[in-house]
C-alpha positions as a Markdown table, in Angstrom:
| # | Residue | x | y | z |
|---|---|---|---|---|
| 1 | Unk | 9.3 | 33.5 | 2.8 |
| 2 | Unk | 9.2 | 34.6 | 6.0 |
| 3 | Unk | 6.2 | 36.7 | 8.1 |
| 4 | Unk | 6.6 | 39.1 | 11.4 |
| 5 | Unk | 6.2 | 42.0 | 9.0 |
| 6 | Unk | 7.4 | 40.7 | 6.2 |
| 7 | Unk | 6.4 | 38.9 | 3.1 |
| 8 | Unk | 8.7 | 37.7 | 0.4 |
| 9 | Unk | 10.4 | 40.6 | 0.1 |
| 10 | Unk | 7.6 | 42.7 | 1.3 |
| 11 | Unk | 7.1 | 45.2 | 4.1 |
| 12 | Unk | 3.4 | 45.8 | 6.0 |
| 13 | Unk | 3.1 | 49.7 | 6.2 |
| 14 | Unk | 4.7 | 51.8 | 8.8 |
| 15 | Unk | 1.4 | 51.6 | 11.7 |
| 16 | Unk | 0.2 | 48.3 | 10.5 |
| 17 | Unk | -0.1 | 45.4 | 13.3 |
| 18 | Unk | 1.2 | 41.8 | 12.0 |
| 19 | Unk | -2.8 | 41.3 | 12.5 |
| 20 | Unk | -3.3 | 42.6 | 9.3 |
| 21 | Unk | -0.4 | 40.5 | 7.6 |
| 22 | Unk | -2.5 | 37.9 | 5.7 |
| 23 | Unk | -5.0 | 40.9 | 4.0 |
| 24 | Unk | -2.7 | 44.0 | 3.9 |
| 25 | Unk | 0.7 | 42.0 | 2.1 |
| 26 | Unk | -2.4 | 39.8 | 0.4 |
| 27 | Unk | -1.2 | 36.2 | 1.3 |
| 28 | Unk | -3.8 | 33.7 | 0.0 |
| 29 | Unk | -5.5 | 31.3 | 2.7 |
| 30 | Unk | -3.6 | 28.2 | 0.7 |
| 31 | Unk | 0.2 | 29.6 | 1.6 |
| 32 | Unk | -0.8 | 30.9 | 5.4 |
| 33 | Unk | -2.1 | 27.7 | 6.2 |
| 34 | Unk | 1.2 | 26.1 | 4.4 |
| 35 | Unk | 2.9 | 28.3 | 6.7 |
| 36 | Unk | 1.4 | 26.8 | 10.0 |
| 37 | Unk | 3.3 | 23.1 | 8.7 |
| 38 | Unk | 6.3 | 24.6 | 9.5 |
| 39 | Unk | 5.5 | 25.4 | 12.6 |
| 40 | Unk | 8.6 | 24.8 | 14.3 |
| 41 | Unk | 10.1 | 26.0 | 18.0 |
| 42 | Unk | 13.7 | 24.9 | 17.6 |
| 43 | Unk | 15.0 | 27.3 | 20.4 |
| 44 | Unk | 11.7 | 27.3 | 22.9 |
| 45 | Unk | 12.8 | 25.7 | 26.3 |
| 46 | Unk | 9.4 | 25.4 | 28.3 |
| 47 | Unk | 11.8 | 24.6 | 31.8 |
| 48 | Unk | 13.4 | 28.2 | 31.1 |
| 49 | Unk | 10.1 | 30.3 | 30.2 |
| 50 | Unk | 8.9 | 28.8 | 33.8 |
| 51 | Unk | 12.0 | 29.6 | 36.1 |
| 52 | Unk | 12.4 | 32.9 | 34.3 |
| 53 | Unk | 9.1 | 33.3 | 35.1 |
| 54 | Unk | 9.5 | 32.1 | 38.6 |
| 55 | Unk | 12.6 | 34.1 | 39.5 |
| 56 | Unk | 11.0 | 37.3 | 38.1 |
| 57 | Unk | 8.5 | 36.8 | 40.6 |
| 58 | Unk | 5.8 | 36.3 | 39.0 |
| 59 | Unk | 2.2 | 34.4 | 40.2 |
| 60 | Unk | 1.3 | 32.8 | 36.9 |
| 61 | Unk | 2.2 | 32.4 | 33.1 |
| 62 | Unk | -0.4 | 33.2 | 30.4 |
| 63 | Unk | 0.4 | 31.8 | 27.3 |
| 64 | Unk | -1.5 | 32.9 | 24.2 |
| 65 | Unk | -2.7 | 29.7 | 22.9 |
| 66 | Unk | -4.8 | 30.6 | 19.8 |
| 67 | Unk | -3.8 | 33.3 | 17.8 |
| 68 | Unk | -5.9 | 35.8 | 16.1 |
| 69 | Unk | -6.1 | 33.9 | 13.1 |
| 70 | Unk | -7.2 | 30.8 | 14.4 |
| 71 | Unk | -4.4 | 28.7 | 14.7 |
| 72 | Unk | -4.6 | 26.6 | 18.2 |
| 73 | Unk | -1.4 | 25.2 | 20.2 |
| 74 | Unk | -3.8 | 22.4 | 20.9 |
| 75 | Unk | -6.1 | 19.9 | 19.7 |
| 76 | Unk | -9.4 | 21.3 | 19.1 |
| 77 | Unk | -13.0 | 20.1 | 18.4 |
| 78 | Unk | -14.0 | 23.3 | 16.7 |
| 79 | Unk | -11.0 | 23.0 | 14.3 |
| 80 | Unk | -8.3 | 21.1 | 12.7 |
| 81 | Unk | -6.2 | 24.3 | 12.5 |
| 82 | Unk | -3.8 | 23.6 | 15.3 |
| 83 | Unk | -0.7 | 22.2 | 16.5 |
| 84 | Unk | -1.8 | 18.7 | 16.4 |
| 85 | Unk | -2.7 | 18.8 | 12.9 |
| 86 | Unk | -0.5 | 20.7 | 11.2 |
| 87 | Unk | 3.0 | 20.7 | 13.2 |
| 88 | Unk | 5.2 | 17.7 | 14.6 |
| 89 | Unk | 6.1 | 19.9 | 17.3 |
| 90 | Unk | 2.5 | 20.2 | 19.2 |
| 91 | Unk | 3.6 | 19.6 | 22.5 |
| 92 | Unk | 4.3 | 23.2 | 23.5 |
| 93 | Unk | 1.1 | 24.1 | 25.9 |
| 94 | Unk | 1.8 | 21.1 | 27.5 |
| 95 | Unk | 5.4 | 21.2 | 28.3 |
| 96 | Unk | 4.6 | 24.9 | 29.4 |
| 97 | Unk | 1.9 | 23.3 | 32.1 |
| 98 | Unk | 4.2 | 20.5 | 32.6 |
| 99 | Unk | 7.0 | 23.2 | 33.9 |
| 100 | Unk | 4.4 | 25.6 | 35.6 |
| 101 | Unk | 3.5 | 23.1 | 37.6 |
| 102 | Unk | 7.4 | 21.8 | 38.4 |
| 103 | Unk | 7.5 | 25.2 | 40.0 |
| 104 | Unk | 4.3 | 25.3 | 41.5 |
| 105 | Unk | 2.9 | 28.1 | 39.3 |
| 106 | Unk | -0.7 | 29.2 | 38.9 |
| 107 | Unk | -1.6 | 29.0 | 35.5 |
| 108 | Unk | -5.2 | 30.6 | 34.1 |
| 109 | Unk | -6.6 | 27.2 | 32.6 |
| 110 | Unk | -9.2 | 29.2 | 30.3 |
| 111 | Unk | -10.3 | 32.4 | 29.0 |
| 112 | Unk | -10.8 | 34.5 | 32.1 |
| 113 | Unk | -8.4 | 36.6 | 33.6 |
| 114 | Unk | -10.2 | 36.2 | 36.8 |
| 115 | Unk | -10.0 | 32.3 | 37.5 |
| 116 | Unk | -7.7 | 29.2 | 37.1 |
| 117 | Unk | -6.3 | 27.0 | 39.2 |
| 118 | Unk | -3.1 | 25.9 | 40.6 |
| 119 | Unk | -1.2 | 22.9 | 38.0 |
C-alpha cells in the first residue's frame, strides 16, 4: 500500500496529478479513508519548517490545511474527516502556529491570500 502516485503496485498515468489518485487507480472510499488513520508525521519538525522559513526570508508560512479531498489538519464542524478524528498525531497546524509565532511570523489565518494577522 502506499499512494503519491502509486497504488499497490500501481502507477497513475504519465500526466496524471495525485488529484486524480482515488478515481484514475480506482481506490474505493472505504480504503482512502483507512488510509487517513495512518496518518502519521514521524519526521515533521514544526520548529525547523519555521526557522527555515525564517532564515529564507520569508514573511509568512501558508500551510495547506485541507486537501483536495477533504481531509482537514483540524477539527471541523462541517466534518469528521480530519486530523482529530482519524489520526493520533493532530497537532500539526498547531505546532506550525505555535512556531510561527516563536519567530514572529505572519501567518494567513484563513482562506484569503490578502489578509491574516500576525500569531
Amino acid at each position: 500500500m502506499q499512494l503519491a502516485g502509486e497504488w499497490n503496485g500501481r502507477q497513475l498515468p504519465v500526466g496524471e496529478s495525485a488529484e486524480w489518485a482515488m478515481q484514475k487507480l480506482e481506490i474505493s472510499r472505504e480504503e482512502y479513508r483507512r488510509l487517513a488513520r495512518q496518518f502519521n508525521p514521524a519526521c515533521f519538525d514544526a520548529e525547523a519548517w519555521a526557522q527555515l522559513a525564517q532564515d529564507a526570508g520569508m514573511k509568512y508560512l501558508a500551510v495547506t490545511a485541507k486537501h483536495h479531498d477533504g481531509f482537514a489538519l483540524y477539527h471541523s464542524e462541517v466534518s469528521g474527516y480530519n486530523t482529530i478524528h482519524f489520526s493520533l498525531y493532530y497537532y500539526v497546524l498547531f505546532f506550525i502556529l505555535c512556531f510561527c509565532q516563536h519567530i514572529v511570523m505572519f501567518h494567513p489565518n484563513n482562506y484569503s491570500l490578502l489578509s491574516g494577522r500576525p500569531c
